[in-house]
FITI-426820 format. One record per residue (C-alpha): residue in three letters; x, y, z. Coordinates in Angstrom, 1 decimal, decimal comma. Example, Ala and Ser with C-alpha at 12.3 -4.5 7.8 and 13.67 -1.06 7.14 Angstrom:
REM FITI-426820
GUSE  residu      xx      yy      zz
GUSE     ALA    12,3    -4,5     7,8
GUSE     SER    13,7    -1,1     7,1
END
This chain:
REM FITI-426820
GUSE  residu      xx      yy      zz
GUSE     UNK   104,3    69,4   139,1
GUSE     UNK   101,4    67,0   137,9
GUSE     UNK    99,3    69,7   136,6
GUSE     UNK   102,4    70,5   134,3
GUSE     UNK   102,0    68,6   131,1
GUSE     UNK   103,6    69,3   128,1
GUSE     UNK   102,9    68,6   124,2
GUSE     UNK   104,9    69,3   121,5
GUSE     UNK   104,0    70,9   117,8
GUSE     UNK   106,8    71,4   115,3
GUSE     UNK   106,6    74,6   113,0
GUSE     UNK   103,7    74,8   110,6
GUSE     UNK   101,3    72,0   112,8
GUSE     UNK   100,3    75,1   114,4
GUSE     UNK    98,8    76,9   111,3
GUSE     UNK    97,2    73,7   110,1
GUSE     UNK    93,4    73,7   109,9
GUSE     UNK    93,5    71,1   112,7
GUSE     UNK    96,8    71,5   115,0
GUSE     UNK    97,7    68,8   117,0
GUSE     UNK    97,3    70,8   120,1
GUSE     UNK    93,6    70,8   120,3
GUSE     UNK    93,8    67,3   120,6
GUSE     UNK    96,7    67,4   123,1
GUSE     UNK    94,5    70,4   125,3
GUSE     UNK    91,6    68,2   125,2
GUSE     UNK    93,9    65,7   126,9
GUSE     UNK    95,0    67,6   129,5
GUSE     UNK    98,6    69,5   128,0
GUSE     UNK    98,6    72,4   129,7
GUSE     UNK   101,8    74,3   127,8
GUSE     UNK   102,3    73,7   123,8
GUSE     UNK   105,6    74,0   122,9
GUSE     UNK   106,5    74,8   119,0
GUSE     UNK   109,9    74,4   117,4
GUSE     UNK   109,8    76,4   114,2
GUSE     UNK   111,2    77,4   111,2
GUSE     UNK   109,0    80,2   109,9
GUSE     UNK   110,7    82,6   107,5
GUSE     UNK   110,3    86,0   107,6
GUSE     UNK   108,0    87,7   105,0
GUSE     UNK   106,2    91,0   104,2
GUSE     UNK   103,7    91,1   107,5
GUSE     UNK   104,1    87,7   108,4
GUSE     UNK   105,3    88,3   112,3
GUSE     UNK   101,6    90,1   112,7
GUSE     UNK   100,1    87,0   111,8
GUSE     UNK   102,1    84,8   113,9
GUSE     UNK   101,9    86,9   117,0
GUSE     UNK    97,7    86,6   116,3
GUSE     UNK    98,0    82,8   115,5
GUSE     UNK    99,9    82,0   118,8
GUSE     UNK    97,9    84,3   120,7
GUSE     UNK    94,6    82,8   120,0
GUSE     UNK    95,2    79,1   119,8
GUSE     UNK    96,5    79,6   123,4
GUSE     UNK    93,5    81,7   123,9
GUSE     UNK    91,6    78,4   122,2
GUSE     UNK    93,1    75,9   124,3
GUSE     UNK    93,5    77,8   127,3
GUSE     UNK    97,0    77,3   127,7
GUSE     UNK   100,3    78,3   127,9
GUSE     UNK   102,0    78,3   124,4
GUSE     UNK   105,8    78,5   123,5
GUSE     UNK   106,6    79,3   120,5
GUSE     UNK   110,5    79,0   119,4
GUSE     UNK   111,6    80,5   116,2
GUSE     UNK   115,1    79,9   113,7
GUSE     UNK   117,0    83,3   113,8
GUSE     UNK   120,2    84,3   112,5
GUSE     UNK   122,6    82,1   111,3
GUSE     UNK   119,8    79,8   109,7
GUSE     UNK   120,2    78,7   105,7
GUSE     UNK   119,1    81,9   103,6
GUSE     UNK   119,2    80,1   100,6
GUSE     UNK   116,1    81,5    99,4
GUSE     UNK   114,5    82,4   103,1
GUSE     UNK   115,7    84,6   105,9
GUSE     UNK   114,5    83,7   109,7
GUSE     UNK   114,2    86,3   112,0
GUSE     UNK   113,8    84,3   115,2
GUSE     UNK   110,8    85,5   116,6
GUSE     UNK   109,8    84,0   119,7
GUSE     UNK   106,9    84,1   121,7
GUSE     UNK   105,4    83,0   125,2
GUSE     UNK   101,4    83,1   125,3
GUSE     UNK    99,2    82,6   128,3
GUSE     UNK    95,5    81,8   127,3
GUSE     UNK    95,4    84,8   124,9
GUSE     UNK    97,8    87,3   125,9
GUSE     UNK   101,5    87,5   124,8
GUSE     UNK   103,4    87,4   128,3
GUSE     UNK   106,9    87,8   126,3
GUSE     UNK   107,7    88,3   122,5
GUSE     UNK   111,4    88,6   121,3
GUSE     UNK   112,2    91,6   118,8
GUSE     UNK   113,3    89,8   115,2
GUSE     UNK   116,5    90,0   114,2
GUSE     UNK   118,2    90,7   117,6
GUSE     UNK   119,3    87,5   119,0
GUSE     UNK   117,1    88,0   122,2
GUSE     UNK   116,2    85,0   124,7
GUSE     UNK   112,9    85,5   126,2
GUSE     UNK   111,8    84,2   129,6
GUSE     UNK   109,0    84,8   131,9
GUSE     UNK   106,3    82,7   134,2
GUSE     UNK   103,2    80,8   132,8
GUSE     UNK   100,6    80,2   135,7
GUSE     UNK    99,3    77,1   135,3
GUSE     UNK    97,0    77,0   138,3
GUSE     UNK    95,4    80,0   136,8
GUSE     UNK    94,8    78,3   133,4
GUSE     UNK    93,3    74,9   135,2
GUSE     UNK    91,0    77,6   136,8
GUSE     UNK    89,7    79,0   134,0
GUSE     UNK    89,1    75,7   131,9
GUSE     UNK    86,8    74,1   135,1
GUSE     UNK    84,6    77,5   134,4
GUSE     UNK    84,7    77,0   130,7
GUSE     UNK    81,9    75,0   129,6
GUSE     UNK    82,9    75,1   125,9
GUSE     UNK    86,4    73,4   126,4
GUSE     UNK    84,7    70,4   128,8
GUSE     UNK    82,1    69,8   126,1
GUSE     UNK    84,2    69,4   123,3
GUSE     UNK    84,6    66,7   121,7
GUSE     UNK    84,0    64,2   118,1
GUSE     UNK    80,8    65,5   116,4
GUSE     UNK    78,5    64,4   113,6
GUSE     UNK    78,3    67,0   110,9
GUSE     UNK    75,1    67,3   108,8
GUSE     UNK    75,3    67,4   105,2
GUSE     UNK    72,4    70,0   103,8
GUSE     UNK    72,5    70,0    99,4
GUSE     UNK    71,5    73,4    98,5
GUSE     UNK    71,0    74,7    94,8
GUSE     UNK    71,6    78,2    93,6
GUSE     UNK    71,5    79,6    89,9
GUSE     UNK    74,8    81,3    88,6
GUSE     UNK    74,2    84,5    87,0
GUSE     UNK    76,5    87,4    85,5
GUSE     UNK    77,3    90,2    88,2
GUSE     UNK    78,2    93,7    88,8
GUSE     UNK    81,4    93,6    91,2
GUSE     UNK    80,8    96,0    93,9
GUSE     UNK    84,7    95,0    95,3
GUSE     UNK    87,6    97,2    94,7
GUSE     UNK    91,5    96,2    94,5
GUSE     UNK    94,0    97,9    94,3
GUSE     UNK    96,4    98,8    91,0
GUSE     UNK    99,5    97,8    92,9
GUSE     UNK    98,9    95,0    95,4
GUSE     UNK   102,5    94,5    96,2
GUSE     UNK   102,4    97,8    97,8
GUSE     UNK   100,8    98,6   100,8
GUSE     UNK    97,9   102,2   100,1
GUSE     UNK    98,3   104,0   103,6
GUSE     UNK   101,3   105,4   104,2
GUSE     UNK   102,6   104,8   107,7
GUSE     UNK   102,0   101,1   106,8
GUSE     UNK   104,2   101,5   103,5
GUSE     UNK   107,0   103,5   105,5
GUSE     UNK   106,9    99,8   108,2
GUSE     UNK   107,0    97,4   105,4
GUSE     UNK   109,6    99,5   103,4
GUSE     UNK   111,8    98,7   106,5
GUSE     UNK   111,2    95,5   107,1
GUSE     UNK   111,8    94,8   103,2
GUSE     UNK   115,3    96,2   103,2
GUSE     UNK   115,7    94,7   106,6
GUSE     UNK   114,8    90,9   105,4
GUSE     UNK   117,5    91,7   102,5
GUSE     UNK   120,2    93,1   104,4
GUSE     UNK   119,9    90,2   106,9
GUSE     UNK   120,1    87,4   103,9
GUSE     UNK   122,9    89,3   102,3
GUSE     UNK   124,7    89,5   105,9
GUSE     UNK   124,7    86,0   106,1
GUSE     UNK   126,0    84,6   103,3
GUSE     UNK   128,8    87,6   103,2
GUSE     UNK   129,8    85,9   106,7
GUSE     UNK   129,1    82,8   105,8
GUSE     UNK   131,7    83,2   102,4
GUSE     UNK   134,1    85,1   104,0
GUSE     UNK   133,4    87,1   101,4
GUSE     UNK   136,1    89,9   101,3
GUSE     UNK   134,2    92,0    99,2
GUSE     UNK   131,3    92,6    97,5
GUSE     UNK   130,6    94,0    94,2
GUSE     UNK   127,8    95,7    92,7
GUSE     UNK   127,4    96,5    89,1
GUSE     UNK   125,6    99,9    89,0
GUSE     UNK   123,8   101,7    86,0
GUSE     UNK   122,2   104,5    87,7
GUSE     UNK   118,6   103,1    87,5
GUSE     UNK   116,0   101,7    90,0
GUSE     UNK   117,4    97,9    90,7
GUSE     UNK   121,1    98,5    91,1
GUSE     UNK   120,3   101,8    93,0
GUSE     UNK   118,2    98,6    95,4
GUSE     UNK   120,6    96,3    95,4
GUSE     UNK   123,8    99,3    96,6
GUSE     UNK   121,6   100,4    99,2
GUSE     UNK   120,2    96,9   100,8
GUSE     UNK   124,7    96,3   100,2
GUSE     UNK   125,8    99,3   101,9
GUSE     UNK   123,0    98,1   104,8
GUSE     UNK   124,6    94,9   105,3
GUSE     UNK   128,0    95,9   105,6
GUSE     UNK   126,5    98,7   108,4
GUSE     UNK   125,1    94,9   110,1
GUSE     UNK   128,3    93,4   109,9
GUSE     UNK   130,3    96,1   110,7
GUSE     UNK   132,5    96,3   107,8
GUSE     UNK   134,1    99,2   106,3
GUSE     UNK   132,1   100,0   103,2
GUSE     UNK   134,8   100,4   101,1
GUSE     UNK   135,2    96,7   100,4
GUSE     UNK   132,2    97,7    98,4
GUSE     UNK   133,7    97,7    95,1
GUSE     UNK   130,2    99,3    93,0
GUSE     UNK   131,2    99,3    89,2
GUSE     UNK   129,8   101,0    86,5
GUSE     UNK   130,4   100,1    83,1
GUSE     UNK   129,8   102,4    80,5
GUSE     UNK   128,5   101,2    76,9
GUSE     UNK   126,9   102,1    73,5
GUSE     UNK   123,8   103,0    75,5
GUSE     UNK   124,9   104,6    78,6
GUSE     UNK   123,6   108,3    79,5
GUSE     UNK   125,4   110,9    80,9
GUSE     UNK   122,7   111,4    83,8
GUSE     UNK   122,8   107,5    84,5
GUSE     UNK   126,5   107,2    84,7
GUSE     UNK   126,5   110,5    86,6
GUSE     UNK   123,9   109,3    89,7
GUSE     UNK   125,4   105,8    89,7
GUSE     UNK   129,4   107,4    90,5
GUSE     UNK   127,3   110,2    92,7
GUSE     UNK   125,2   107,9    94,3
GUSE     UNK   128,7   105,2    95,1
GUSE     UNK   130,4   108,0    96,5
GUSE     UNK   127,8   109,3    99,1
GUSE     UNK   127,1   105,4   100,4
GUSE     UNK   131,1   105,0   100,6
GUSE     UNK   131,7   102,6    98,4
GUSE     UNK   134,7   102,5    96,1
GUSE     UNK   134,0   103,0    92,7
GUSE     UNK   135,3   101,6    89,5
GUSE     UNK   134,7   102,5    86,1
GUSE     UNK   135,5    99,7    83,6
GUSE     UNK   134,5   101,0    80,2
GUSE     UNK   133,4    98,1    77,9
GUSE     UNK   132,9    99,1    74,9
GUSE     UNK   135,7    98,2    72,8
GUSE     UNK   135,9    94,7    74,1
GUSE     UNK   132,1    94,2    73,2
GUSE     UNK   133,1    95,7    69,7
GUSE     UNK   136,4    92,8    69,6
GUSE     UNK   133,6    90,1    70,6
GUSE     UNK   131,6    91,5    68,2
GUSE     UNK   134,2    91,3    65,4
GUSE     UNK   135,4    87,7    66,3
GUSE     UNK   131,8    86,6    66,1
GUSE     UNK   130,7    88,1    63,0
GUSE     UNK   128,5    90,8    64,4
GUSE     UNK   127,8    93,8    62,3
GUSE     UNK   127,7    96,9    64,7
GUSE     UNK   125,1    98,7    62,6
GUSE     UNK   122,5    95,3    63,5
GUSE     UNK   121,0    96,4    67,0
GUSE     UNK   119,2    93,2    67,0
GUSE     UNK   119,2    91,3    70,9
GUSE     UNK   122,7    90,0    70,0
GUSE     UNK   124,0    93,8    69,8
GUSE     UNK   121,7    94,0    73,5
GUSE     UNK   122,8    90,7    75,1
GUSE     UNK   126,7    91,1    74,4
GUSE     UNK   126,8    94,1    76,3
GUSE     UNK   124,7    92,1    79,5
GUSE     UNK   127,0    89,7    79,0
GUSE     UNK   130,2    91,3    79,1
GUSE     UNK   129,2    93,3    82,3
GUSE     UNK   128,4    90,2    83,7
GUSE     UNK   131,9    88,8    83,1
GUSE     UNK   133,6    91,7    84,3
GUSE     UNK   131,7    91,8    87,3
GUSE     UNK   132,5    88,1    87,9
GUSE     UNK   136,5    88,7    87,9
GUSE     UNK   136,8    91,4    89,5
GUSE     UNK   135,1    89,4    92,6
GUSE     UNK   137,4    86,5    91,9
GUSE     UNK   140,0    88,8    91,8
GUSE     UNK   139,0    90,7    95,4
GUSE     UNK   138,1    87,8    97,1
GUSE     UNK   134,2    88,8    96,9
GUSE     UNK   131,1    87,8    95,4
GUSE     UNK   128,5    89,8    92,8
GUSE     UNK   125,2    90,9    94,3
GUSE     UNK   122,3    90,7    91,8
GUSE     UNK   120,9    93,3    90,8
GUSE     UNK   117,5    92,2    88,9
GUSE     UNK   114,0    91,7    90,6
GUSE     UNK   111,2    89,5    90,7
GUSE     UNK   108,8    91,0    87,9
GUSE     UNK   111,9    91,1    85,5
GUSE     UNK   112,4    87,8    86,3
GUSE     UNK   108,4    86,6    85,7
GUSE     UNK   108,9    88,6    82,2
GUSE     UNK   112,4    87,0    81,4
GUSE     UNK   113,5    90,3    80,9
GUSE     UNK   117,0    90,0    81,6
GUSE     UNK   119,9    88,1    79,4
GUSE     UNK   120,7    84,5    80,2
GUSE     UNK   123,8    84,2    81,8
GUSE     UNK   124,2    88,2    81,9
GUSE     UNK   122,5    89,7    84,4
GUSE     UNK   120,4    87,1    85,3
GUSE     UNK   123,4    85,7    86,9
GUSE     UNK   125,2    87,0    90,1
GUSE     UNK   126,3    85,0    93,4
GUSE     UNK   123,5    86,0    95,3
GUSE     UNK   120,3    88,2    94,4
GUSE     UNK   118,8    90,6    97,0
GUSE     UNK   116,0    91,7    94,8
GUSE     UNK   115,3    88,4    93,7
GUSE     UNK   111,5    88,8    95,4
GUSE     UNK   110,9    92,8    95,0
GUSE     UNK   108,5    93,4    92,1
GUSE     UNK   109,0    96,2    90,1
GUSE     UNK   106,3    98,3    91,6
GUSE     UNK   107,7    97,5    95,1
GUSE     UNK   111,7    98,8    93,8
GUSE     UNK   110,5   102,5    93,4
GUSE     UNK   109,1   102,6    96,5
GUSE     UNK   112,1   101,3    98,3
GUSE     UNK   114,1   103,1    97,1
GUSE     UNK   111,6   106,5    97,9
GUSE     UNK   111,8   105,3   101,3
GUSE     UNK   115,7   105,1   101,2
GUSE     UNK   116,0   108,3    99,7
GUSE     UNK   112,9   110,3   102,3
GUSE     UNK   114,7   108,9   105,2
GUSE     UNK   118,4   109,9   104,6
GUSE     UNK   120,0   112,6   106,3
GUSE     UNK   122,2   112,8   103,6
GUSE     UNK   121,3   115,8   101,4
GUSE     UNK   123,2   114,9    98,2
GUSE     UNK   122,4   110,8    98,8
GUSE     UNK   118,5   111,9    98,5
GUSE     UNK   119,2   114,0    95,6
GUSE     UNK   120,8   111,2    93,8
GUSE     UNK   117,6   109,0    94,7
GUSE     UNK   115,3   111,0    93,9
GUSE     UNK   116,7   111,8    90,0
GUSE     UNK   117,0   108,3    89,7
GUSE     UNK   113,6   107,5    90,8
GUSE     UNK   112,4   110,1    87,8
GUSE     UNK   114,6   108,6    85,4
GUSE     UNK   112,4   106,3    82,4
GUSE     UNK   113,2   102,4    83,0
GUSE     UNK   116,1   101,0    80,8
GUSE     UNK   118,6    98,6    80,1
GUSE     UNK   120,3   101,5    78,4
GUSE     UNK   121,9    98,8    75,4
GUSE     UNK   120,7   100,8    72,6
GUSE     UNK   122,7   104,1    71,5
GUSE     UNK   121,0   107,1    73,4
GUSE     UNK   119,0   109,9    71,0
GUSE     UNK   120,1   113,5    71,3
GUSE     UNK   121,9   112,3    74,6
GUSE     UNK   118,3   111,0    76,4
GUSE     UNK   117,5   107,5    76,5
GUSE     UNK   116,7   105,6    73,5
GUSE     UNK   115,3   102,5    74,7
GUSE     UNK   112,3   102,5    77,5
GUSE     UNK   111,4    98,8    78,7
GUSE     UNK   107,4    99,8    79,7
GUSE     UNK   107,7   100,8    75,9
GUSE     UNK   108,8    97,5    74,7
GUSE     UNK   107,8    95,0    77,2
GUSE     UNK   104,1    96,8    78,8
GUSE     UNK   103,6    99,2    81,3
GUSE     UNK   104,9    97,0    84,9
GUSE     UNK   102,1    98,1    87,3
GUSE     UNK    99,6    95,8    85,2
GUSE     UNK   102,5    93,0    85,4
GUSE     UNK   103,0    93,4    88,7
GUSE     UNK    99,1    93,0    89,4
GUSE     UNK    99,0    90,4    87,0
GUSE     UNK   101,6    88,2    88,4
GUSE     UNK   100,2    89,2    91,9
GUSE     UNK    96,9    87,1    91,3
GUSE     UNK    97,9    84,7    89,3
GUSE     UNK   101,0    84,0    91,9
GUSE     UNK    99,3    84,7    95,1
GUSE     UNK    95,6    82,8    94,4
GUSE     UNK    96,0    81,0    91,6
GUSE     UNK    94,0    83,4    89,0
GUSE     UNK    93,3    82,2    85,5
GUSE     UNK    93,8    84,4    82,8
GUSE     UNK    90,3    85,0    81,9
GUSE     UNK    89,7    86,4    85,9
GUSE     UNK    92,3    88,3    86,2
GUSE     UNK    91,5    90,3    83,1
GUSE     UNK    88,1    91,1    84,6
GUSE     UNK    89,8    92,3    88,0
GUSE     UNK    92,1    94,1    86,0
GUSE     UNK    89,5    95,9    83,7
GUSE     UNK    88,0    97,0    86,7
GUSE     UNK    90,7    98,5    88,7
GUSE     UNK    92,6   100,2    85,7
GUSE     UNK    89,0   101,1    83,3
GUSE     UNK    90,5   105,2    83,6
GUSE     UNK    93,7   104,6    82,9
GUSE     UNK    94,1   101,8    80,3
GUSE     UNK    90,8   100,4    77,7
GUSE     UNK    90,2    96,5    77,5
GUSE     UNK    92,1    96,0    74,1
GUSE     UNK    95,6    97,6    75,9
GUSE     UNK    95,1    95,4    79,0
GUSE     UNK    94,3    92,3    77,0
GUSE     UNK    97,1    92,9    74,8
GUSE     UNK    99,8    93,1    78,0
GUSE     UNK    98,2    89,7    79,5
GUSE     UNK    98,9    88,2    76,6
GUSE     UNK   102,7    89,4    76,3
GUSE     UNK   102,8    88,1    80,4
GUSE     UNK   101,3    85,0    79,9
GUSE     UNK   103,4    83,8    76,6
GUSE     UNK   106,8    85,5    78,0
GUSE     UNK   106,1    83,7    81,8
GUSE     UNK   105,6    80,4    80,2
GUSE     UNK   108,5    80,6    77,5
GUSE     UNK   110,9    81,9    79,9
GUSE     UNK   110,3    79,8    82,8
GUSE     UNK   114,2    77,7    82,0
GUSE     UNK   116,0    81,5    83,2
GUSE     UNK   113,8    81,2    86,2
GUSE     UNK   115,1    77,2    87,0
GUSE     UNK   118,7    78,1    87,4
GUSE     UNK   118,2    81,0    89,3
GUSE     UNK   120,8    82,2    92,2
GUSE     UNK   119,8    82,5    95,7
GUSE     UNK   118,1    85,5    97,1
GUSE     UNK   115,9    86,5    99,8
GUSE     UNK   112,1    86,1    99,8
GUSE     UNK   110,4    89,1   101,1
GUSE     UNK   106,6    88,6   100,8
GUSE     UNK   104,2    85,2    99,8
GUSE     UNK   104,9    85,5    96,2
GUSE     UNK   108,0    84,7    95,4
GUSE     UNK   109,6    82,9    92,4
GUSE     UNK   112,2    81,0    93,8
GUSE     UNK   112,6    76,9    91,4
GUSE     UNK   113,3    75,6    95,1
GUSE     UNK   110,2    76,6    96,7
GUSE     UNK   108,0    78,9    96,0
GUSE     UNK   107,1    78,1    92,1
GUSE     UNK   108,0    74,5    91,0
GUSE     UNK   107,3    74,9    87,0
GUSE     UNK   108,4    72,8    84,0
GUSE     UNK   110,6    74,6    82,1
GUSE     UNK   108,8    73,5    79,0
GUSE     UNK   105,2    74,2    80,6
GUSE     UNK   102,6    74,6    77,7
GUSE     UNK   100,5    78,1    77,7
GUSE     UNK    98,3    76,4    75,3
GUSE     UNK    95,5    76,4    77,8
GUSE     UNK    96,1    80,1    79,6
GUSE     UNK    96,1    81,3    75,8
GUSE     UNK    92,6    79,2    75,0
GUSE     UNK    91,3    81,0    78,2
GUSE     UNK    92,8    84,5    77,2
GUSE     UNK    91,0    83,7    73,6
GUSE     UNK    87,0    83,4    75,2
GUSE     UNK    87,3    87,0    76,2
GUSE     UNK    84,9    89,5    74,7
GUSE     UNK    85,8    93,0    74,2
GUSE     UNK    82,4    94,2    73,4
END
């Protein structure tokens, strides 16, 4: 088969300005061939399925693309091995993700040799000289025209939301499947407060065990009442256990917080963050032993704009064995979870979800006032849908401080004034640069769209990075 001639790209040569298989077309190759490792991320497979479509549309060719699936590292990445056979710009085969599938079909080369003797683009091409032209233009102050929207993470139509809701919770599942099987984890345990992110974390749990097959009551979800803890949290976390199937457990820790407390000198009148972080860390702990103790591991609770913020206790519940929200902004949760909860058949599961989507944010470590939560984090820390947009452009394109504010004041000018939204990119700025060390030893967990805040990929960051210059930025801002 002369007119058969093959040339290899490996993985990301393909979405290189300049892929290797131009060159190789130009030379005859007839079918590209691609062994990759491409994760899986929010909307990524549509690009890939465009990318391979048109270069074999470019070179016209055939074009094999070969994707990692299950049973791939998900240290920090899930694959979904999506595969894919193009024939000078249509897909001929295309495997579903997630599913294991082998695809096969026929590529005709005759057919493609035909169309490149008619093309007379692809026999012309070839090493050009490119003209340099200098061109000068003033810079001047402008009116953006441009919108954006106030929560970028999540997608505006809502048929589009609904798909990437289920691909999200799909991408966690599948990471949390692996490394179950990969363990041989007996059990998995869940430490539940009744609030957005453990409410994530149960569900994206109760998912994988439904992949794997496994009887649901190996998973143990444990709530642990404290100084803090209200009656409708602790209430929709045992509700919201029972309805999923898992078993639940109720360790009550507040007298061995008040014996650490008294070995270490703490007064229990001071609610200062040692009062807060002894009860994080005691969870922690008990959540840790009783996974030793059942053969499982503890699934993280905590997601990714927590994480940008710091806002979680070292070695309390910024620690687990592996964290499935570890990439889900805050913005993104609630809307998880609404999809959970609008697509269950289970009448008194969706009521559960839908009180804990319209209870207030909280670690709940403070004592509660006239029974109602006493401690709101958007109260303390800044409302998260500006963090969320914040850490969006800085993550995603690299944004200075200075920009970002200006996008900012013009996507939230009817909801927040200039002085509020300076003031909360100031707190992001100082507590993402001061907190960074949490964000170094962080536990595996699954990315799920291109920002992500992962220490072995995705953000590679000094612990001890200076803000000095994001605060001197921050500081040529004028409010008038």
């Amino acid at each position: 088969m002369e007119n058969l001639v093959v040339a290899a790209e490996i993985c990301e040569d393909v979405w290189s300005p300049i892929p290797p298989s131009i060159q190789a077309a130009l030379e005859g190759a007839t079918l590209i061939v691609n062994c990759s490792a491409s994760d899986e991320t929010i909307g990524k497979d549509s690009y890939r399925r465009e990318l391979i479509c048109g270069q074999s549309a470019r070179l016209i060719a055939g074009y094999i693309y070969a994707n990692a699936g299950e049973g791939e590292s998900t240290t920090d990445l899930v694959f979904g091995g999506h595969n894919i056979i193009a024939e000078n710009g249509t897909i001929l085969a295309e495997s579903r993700r997630f599913k294991n599938d082998i695809i096969f079909t026929e590529i005709d080369i005759q057919r493609l040799l035909g169309e490149r003797r008619k093309n007379t683009t692809f026999q012309n091409s070839g090493e050009r000289e490119l003209v340099r032209i200098p061109f000068y233009i003033e810079c001047d102050e402008t009116e953006l025209t441009r919108t954006f929207p106030q929560q970028p993470f999540v997608p505006q139509d809502e048929r589009e939301r609904a798909r990437r809701c289920e691909e999200i919770l799909t991408i966690q599942a599948m990471g949390l499947k692996k490394r179950l099987a990969h363990t041989c984890a007996k059990t998995a345990v869940v430490g539940i407060s009744g609030g957005l992110d453990s409410t994530l974390a149960l569900l994206v749990t109760a998912r994988a065990f439904e992949m794997l097959e496994r009887d649901k009551t190996d998973i143990y979800a444990v709530t642990m009442p404290c100084f803090g803890t209200t009656d409708r949290t602790y209430q929709n976390a045992c509700r919201m256990a029972e309805q999923l199937g898992a078993t639940l457990m109720e360790v009550p820790i507040a007298e061995a917080v008040r014996v650490h407390f008294r070995d270490i000198g703490q007064d229990m009148s001071d609610h200062s963050v040692t009062f807060e972080n002894g009860q994080a860390r005691e969870r922690t702990q008990v959540l840790m032993d009783i996974a030793n103790k059942n053969g499982g591991m503890v699934i993280g609770t905590g997601d990714m704009s927590e994480l940008a913020l710091g806002w979680a206790t070292y070695n309390g519940d910024h620690m687990s064995m592996y964290g499935v929200n570890a990439s889900v902004p805050k913005t993104l949760v609630r809307h998880l979870v609404q999809y959970a909860a609008d697509e269950t058949a289970d009448e008194k599961l969706k009521k559960v979800l839908y009180d804990v989507l319209d209870t207030p944010v909280s670690p709940e470590l403070l004592p509660p006032k006239n029974g109602n939560i006493a401690q709101k984090t958007e109260d303390l820390v800044g409302p998260y849908e500006l963090h969320d947009f914040f850490l969006y452009f800085m993550l995603r394109f690299g944004y200075e401080p200075s920009k970002i504010f200006r996008l900012a004041e013009l996507t939230f000018n009817k909801k927040y004034d200039n002085v509020t939204i300076l003031k909360w990119l100031e707190t992001f700025c100082r507590r993402f640069f001061s907190q960074q060390f949490k964000r170094s030893c962080l536990p595996d967990g699954p990315k799920v769209g291109t920002v992500a805040l992962s220490p072995r990929g995705d953000w590679r960051m000094p612990s001890d990075a200076c803000v000095s210059a994001w605060m001197k930025d921050l500081g040529n801002i004028s409010l008038m």
